[in-house]
C-alpha positions in Angstrom: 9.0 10.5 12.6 8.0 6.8 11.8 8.0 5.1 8.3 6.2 3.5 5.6 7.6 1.8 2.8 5.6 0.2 0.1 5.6 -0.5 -3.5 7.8 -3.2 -3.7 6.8 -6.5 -5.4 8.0 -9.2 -8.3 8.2 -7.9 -11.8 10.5 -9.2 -14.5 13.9 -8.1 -15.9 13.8 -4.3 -17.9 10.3 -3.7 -15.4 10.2 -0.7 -13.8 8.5 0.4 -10.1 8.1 2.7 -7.8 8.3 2.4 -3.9 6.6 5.4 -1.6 8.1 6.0 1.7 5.2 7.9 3.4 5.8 9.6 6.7 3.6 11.0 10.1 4.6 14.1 11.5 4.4 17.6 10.6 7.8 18.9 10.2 8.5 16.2 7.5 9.9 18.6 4.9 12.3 19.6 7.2 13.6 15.7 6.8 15.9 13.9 4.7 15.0 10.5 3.7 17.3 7.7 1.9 16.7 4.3 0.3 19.1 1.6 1.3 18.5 -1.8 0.3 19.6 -5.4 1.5 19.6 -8.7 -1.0 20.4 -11.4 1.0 23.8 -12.5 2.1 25.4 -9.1 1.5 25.3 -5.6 3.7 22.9 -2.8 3.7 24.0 -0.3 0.4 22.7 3.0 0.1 20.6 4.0 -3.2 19.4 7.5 -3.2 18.8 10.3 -0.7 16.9 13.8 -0.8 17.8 16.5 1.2 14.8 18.9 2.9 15.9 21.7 -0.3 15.7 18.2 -2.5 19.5 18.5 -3.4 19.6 14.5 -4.5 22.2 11.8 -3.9 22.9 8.6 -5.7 24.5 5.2 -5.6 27.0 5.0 -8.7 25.5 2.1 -9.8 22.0 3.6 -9.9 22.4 6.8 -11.5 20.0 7.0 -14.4 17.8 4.4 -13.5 17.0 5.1 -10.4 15.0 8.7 -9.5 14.1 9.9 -6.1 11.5 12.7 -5.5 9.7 13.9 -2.7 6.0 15.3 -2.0 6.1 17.3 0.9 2.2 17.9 0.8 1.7 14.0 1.3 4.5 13.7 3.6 6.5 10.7 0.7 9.5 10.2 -0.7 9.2 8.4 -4.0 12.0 6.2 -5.8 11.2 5.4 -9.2 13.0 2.1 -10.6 13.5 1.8 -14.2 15.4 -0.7 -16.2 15.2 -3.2 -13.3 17.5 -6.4 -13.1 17.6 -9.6 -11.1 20.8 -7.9 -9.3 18.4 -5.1 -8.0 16.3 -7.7 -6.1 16.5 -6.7 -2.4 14.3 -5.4 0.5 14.3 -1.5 0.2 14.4 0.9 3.2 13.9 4.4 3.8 15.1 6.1 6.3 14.5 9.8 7.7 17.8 12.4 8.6 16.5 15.2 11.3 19.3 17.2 9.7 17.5 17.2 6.6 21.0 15.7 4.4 19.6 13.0 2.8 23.6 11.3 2.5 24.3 7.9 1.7 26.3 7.7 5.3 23.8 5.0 7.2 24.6 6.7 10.3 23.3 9.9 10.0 19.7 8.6 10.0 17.2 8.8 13.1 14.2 6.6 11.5 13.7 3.6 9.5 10.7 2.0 7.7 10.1 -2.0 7.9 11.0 -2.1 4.6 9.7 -3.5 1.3 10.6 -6.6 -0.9 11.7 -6.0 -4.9 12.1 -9.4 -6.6 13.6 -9.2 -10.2 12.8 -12.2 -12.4 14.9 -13.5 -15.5 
């Protein structure tokens, strides 16, 4: 399956986005997907993941600002960002699990999307 991330963009402290990750291939439900993100100078994090029966999986630091969701009909994975702060800025990946877990373990995924920039203003 190969990726598409988009959304991304500048907005300013307490904003909110949401980044798609739309997908080809026809078995896509069958998929889990995660957002990871990078800010610069620092590793790869995990955000949120979906699992193919959408059992959902968040970062600490994100729960309840951060919501993942999934359209299987358009083949995307949403992440909605509310309540977003300069620390959030980062390029955002998705990335697709064959074994449909969705986990926060980086490993465990097959596929990943070129990624898309969120820049957080003060």
């Amino acid at each position: 399956v190969q990726l598409q991330a988009s959304g991304g963009g500048l907005v300013q402290t307490g904003d909110s986005l949401r980044l798609s990750c739309e997908a080809s291939g026809r078995t896509f439900s069958r998929y889990g997907v995660g957002w990871f993100r990078q800010a610069p100078g620092k590793e790869r994090e995990f955000v949120a993941g979906i699992s193919w029966s959408e059992f959902l999986t968040y970062a600490d630091s994100m729960k309840g600002r951060f919501t993942i969701s999934r359209d299987n009909a358009k083949n995307t994975v949403y992440l909605q960002m509310d309540g977003l702060q300069p620390e959030d800025t980062a390029v955002y990946y998705c990335a697709a699990d064959a074994k449909g877990r969705g986990l926060g373990d980086p490993n465990i995924y097959d596929s990943w999307g070129q990624g898309t920039q969120v820049t957080v203003s003060s």
